[in-house]
C-alpha positions in Angstrom: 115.7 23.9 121.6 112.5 22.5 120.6 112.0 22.7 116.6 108.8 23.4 115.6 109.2 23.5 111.8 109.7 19.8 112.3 107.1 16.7 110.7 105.9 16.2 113.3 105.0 18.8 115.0 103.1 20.6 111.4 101.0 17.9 111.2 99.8 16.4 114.3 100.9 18.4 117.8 101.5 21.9 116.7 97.7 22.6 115.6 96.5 20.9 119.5 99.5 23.1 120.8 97.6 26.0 119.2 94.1 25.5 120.4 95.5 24.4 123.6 97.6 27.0 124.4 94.7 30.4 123.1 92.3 28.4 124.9 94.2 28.7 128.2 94.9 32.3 127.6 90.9 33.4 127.3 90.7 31.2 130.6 93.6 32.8 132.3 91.2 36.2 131.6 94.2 37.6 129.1 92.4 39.8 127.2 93.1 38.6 123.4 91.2 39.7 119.7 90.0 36.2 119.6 90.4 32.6 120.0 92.7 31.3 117.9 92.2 27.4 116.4 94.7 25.4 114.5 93.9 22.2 112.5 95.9 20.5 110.2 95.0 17.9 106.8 97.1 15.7 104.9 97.1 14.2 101.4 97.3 11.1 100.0 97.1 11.5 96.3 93.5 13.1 95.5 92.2 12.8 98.7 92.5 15.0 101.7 91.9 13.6 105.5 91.4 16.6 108.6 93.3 15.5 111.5 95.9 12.6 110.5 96.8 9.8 113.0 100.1 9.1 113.4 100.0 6.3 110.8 98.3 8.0 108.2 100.8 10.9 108.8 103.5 8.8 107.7 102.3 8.1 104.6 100.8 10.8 103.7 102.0 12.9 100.2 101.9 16.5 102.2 100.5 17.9 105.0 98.7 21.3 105.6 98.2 23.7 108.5 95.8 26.3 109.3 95.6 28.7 112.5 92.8 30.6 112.1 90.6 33.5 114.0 87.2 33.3 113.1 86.2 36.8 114.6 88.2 38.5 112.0 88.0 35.6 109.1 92.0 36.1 109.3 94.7 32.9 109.0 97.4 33.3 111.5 99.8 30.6 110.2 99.2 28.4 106.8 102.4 25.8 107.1 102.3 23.6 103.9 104.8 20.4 103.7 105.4 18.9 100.1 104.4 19.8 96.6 100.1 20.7 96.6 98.5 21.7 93.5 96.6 25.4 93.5 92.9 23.9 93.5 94.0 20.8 96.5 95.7 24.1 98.3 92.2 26.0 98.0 90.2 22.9 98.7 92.1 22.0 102.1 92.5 25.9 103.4 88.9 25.7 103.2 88.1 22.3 104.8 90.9 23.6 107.6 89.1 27.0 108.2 85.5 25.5 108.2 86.8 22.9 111.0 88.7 25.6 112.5 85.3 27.5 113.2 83.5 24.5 114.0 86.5 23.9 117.0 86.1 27.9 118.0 82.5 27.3 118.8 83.2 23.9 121.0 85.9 25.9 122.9 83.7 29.0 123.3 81.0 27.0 124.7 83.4 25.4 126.9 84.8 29.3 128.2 80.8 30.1 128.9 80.5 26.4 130.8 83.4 27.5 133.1 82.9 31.3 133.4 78.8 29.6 134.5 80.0 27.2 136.8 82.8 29.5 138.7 80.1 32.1 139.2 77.7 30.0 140.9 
């Protein structure tokens, strides 16, 4: 059984799992409330870096992960590794969210690109 609570798979796969996988539903035509996008942060003392490599990811101090549907402003998974202090919590949430609706719009465009081309 694969475990998904695992490292690795908070940080760097499960948020492109995410994406990946509502992005193939809305192409599939399976009617959904919205898009959902995933992106994770980690932390390295007072700093904060969106989307880890795999090296910063191993030494990072705690990791962060939002799935998020911008339609209804509503987070559908917040997985938090490590100890994160209240204000670092809010700051990244947002930073996640903001990215999140930044990713929505890239793979809406993309939907609109396909649904164009297949129609021609």
């Amino acid at each position: 059984m694969l475990d998904l609570t695992s490292s690795c798979f908070i940080s760097g796969d499960l948020p492109i799992i995410i994406s990946c996988a509502s992005l193939a539903l809305a192409d599939a035509g399976i009617m959904m409330c919205d898009l959902v996008t995933s992106v994770s942060v980690s932390c390295f003392g007072k700093n904060i870096v969106i989307d880890p490599t795999s090296d910063e990811e191993a030494w990072q101090d705690g990791s962060l992960m939002v799935a998020f549907m911008l339609a209804r402003k509503e987070i559908t998974q917040l997985t938090l590794t490590r100890e994160w202090s209240d204000g670092k919590i809010t700051n990244a949430v947002e930073l996640c969210m903001d990215a999140c609706s930044k990713l929505g719009d890239i793979l809406r465009d993309r939907l609109k690109d396909t649904a164009t081309l297949t129609s021609e």
